[in-house]
C-alpha positions in Angstrom: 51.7 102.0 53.9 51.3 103.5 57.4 51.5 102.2 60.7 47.9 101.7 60.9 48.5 98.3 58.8 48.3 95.5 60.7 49.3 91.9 60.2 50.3 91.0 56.2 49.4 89.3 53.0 52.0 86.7 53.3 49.2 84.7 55.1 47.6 84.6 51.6 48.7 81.7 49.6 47.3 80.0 46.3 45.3 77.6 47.6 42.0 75.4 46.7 40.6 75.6 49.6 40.1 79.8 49.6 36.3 80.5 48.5 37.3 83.1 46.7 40.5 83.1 43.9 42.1 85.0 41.4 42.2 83.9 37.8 45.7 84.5 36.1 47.8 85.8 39.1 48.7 85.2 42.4 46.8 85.7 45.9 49.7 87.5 46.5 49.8 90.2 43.9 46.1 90.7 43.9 46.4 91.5 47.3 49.6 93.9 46.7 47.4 95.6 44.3 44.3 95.7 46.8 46.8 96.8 49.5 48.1 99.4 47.4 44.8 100.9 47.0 43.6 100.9 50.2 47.0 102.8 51.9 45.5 106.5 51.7 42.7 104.8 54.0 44.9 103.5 56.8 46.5 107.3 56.9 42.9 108.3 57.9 42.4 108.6 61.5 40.2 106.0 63.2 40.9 103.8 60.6 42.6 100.8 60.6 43.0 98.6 58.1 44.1 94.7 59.1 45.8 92.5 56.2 45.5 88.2 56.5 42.7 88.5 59.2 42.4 84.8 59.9 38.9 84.2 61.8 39.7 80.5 62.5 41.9 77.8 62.7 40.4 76.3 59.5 39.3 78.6 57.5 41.9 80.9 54.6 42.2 84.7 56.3 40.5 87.1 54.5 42.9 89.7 53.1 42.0 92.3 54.5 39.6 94.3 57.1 39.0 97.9 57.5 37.6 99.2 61.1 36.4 102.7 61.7 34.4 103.1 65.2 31.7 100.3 64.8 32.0 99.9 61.1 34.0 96.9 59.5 34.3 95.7 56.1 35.9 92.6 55.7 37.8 93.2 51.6 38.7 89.8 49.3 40.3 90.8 46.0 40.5 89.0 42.9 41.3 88.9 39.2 38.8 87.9 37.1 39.4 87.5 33.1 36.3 89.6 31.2 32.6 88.2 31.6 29.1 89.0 33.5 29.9 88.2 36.9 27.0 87.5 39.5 25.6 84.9 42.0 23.3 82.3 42.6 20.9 82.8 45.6 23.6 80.0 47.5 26.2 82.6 46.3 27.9 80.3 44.1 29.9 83.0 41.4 28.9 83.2 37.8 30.9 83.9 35.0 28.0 84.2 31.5 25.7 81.8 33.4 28.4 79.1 34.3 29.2 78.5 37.8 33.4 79.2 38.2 33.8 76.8 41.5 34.2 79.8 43.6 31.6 81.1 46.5 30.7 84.3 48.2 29.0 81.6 50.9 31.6 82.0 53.3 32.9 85.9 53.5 29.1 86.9 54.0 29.5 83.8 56.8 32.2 85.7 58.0 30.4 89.1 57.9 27.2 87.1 60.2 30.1 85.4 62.9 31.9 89.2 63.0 28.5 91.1 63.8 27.4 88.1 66.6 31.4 87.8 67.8 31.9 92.0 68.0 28.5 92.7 68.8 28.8 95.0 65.9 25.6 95.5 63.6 27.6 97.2 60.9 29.7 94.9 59.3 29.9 94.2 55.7 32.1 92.8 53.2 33.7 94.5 49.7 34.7 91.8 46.8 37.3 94.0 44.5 37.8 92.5 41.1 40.6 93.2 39.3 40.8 92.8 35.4 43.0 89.5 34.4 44.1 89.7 31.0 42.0 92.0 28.4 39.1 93.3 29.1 37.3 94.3 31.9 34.6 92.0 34.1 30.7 93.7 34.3 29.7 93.5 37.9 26.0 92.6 38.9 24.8 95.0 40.7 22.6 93.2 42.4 25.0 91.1 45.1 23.5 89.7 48.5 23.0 91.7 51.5 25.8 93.1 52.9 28.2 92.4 50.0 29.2 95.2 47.3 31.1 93.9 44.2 33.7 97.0 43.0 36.1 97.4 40.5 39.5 98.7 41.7 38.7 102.4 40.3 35.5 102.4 42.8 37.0 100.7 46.1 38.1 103.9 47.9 35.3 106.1 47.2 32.8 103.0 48.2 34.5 102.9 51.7 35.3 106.3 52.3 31.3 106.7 51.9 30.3 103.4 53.8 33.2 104.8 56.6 31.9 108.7 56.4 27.9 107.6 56.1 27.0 106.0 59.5 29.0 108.9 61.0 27.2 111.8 59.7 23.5 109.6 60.3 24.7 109.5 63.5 25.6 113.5 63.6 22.2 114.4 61.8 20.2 112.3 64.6 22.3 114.3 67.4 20.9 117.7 65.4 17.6 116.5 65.2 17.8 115.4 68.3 18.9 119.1 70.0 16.4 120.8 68.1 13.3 118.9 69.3 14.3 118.8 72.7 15.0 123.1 72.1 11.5 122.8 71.3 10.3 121.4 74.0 12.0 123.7 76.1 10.5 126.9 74.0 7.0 125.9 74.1 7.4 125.0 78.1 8.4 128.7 78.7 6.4 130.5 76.8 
């Protein structure tokens, strides 16, 4: 990976106590896949991508964050064997109906404390799911506000979009913005 990775997944360990876990491998080599993924982002520029963000003392890091400019997504991957995956409204995960002990609760806390701490509206958070074993988990796609659910195949494109979108919004308002004042300054002469 580039130089524009900072910290590292050895922060991630195996542990109860992470919201979010893989199902027949390691924290560690869900994230080395994850981490693979994401490289040809950090080699854009602007874009940094942070692994084992730890947001407090008491809490599991997340494995990773991507900043561009005032965008972040915060990324958690994990394996999950084949199923329907989705959540209840408390964001408990489902796999076929039955609740798996696992929580989207807090990364979507972590996405509300980001956009109060950095003052940043635009934060949002990714979950990539890797296949564990054979077969491949189906996604919901409905998820809460401000969380996507991907698998691997779809992660890049997502957040080159999500990374590129606010961008060009921003761009098309600046045009819009030129024209109507050129307007102004037509129908003033004439």
């Amino acid at each position: 990976m580039t130089h524009r990775l900072y910290g590292s997944i050895d922060r991630l360990t195996d542990c109860e106590q992470r919201p979010l876990r893989p199902i027949g491998m390691s924290v560690q080599e869900v994230a080395a896949r994850t981490r693979d993924l994401l490289a040809r982002l950090g080699e854009a520029p602007g874009v940094r991508v942070i692994a084992g963000l730890r947001l407090g003392p008491d809490v599991p890091p997340i494995a990773f964050a991507i900043s561009a400019g005032h965008r972040v997504v915060l990324v958690e991957p994990v394996a999950w064997p084949a199923g329907a995956y989705s959540t209840t409204p408390q964001g408990g995960v489902l796999c076929d109906g039955t609740y798996i002990g696992q929580s989207v609760h807090p990364l979507l806390g972590a996405v509300r404390h980001l956009r109060r701490r950095l003052h940043k509206r635009d934060v949002a958070a990714v979950v990539v799911v890797h296949p564990s074993g054979t077969g491949t988990p189906a996604l919901s796609p409905m998820a809460p506000p401000g969380l996507s659910w991907l698998p691997p195949e779809e992660v890049c494109r997502h957040l080159v979009a999500r990374l590129r979108s606010r961008v060009s919004v921003r761009r098309k308002l600046s045009i819009v913005r030129m024209a109507v004042e050129g307007k102004r300054k037509d129908t003033r002469t004439a």
